[in-house]
N, C-alpha and C positions, 0 to 999 in steps of 0.2 A: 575250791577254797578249803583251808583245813583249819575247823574255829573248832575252840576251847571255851567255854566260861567257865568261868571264874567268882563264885558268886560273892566270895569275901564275907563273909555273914559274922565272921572273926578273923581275927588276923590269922590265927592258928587254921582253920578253916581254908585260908584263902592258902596259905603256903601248902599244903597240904593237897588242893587240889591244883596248885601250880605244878607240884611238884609229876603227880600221877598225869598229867595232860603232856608234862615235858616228857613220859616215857615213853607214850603211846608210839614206837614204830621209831625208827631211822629217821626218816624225816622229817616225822614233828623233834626231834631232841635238841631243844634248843642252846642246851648245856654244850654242843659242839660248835665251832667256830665256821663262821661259812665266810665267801667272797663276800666284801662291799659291794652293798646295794648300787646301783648307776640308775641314770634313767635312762632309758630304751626311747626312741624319738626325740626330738626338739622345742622347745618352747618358739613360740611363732612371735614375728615382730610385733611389737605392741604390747607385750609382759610387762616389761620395764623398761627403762632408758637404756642401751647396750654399753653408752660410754659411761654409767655410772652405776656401780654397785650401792645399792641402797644401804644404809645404817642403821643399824639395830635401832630399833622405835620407830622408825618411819615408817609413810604410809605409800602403797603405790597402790595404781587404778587400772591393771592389765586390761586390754583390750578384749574384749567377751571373745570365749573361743580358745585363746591363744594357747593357752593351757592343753586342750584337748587332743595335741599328738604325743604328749609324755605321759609314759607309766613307767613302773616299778621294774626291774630286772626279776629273773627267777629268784624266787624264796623268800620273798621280802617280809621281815619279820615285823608284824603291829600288834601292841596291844591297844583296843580298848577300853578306856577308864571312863566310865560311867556314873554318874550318880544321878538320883532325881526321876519320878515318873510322870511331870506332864507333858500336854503332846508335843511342847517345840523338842525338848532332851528325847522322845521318842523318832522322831522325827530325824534327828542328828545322829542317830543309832542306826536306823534302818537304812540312811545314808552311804554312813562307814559302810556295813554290812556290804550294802548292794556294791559298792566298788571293790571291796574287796575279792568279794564273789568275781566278779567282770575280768580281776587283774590274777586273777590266782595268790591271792594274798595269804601268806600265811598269819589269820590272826585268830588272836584270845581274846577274852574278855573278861575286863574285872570288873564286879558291878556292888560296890561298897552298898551298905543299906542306913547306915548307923554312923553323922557326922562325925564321930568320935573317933572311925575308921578310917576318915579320909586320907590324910596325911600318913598312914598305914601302909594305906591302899597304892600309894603314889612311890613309896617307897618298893611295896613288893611289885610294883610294872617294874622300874626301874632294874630290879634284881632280876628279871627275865633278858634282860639286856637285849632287847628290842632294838629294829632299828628306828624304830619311833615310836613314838606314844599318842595316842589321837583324846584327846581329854572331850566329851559333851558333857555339859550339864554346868547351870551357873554355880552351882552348889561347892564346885571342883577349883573356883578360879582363886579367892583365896589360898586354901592349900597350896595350889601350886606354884602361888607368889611365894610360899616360904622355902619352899622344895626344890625348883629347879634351879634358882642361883646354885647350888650345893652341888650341883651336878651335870655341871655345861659339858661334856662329852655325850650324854644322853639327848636327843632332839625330841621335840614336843610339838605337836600341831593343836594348838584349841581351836575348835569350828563354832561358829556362832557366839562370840564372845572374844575377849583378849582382855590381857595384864595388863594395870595402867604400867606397868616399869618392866617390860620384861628383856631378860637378857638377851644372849644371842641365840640361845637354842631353844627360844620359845616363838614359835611361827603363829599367826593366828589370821584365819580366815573369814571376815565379820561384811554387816552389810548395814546399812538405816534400816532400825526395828530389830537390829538386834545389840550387838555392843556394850553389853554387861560389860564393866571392867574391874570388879567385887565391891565387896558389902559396903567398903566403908565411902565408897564414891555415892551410892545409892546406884538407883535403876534409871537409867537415862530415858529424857521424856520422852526420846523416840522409841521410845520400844513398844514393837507389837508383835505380840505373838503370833498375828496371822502370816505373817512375812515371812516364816518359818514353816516354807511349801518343801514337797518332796526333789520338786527340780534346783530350788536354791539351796538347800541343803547339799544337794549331790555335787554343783558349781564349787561348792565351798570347799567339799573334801577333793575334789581332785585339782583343784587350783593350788591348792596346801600343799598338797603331797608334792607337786609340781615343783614347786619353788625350793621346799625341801629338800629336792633330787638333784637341784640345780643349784644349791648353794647359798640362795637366797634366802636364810634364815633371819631368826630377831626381828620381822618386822611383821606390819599387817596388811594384809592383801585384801582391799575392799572391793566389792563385788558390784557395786549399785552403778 
């Protein structure tokens, strides 16, 4: 895996080390254009309905597992956007991380510190032109309810959480105990932080990813 962070501690800061992490070598230069991502293997019966492409908002209940012969093709470009340091958003990081590591992923990491950043922050992923953006942290779901309408060619996975209204390029991979869907909904009663294990976190991200690769964006992919 070839990671960057990106710590954004200002926005000047954050373009600044985007910029010196894009030079580092041929291969990290993300400034150059590469093949479309694919997914490598097949999603297994039981993801989704096969005669029905699901609609942006809607919810499907893939069948555990099914997910797990699709990865990423070579070079798959992710940023990490991160905010927030308790342990569910730590937990959803070590996740990412760990598949990315597994699939040879090529990612970065931007990890905002300063609300005032966020929306900043969502813009400079954005400007790496990724081929997707992996959002943890509840802190991030507003911002990105303002952000990604403006930018439906960019795709977006949120793990452990989802936009009450999101378009089509916003995927979100959520479970019971987790389901944040921002501020102004409040914190849904189901929520518990214990349900935010290292194994369902890792379900989350490569289910995401999964569905991503396969087309199946805009919608949420619940795990329970």
């Amino acid at each position: 895996m070839r990671s960057r962070l990106l710590p954004a501690r200002t926005l000047a800061a954050a373009v600044a080390l985007a910029v010196l992490a894009g030079g580092c070598g041929a291969g990290d230069d993300w400034s150059r254009p590469h093949a479309k991502p694919t997914a490598v293997g097949s999603l297994a019966p039981g993801f989704s309905d096969p005669a029905t492409t699901p609609t942006p908002e809607s919810t499907i209940t893939p069948r555990p597992g099914s997910w797990d012969g699709v990865r990423p093709s070579e070079d798959y470009r992710v940023v990490l956007l991160t905010a927030g340091q308790d342990p569910q958003t730590r937990t959803l990081v070590d996740a990412v991380r760990a598949w990315a590591e597994e699939n040879d992923v090529d990612l970065r990491t931007i990890a905002p510190t300063d609300p005032h950043q966020y929306v900043a922050s969502i813009s400079q992923a954005i400007r790496l032109r990724p081929d997707l953006i992996v959002s943890a942290g509840n802190d991030l779901i507003d911002p990105l309810a303002m952000v990604s309408p403006n930018h439906l060619d960019q795709q977006f996975l949120v793990v452990g959480a989802e936009l009450a209204e999101p378009t089509e390029n916003v995927t979100a991979a959520d479970w019971t105990g987790a389901s944040f869907r921002g501020e102004g909904l409040g914190m849904s009663s189901t929520y518990d932080p214990a349900s935010f294990t290292p194994e369902r976190a890792g379900r989350a991200v490569r289910a995401g990813v999964a569905a991503v690769l396969n087309g199946l964006t805009g919608i949420v992919i619940w795990l329970d």
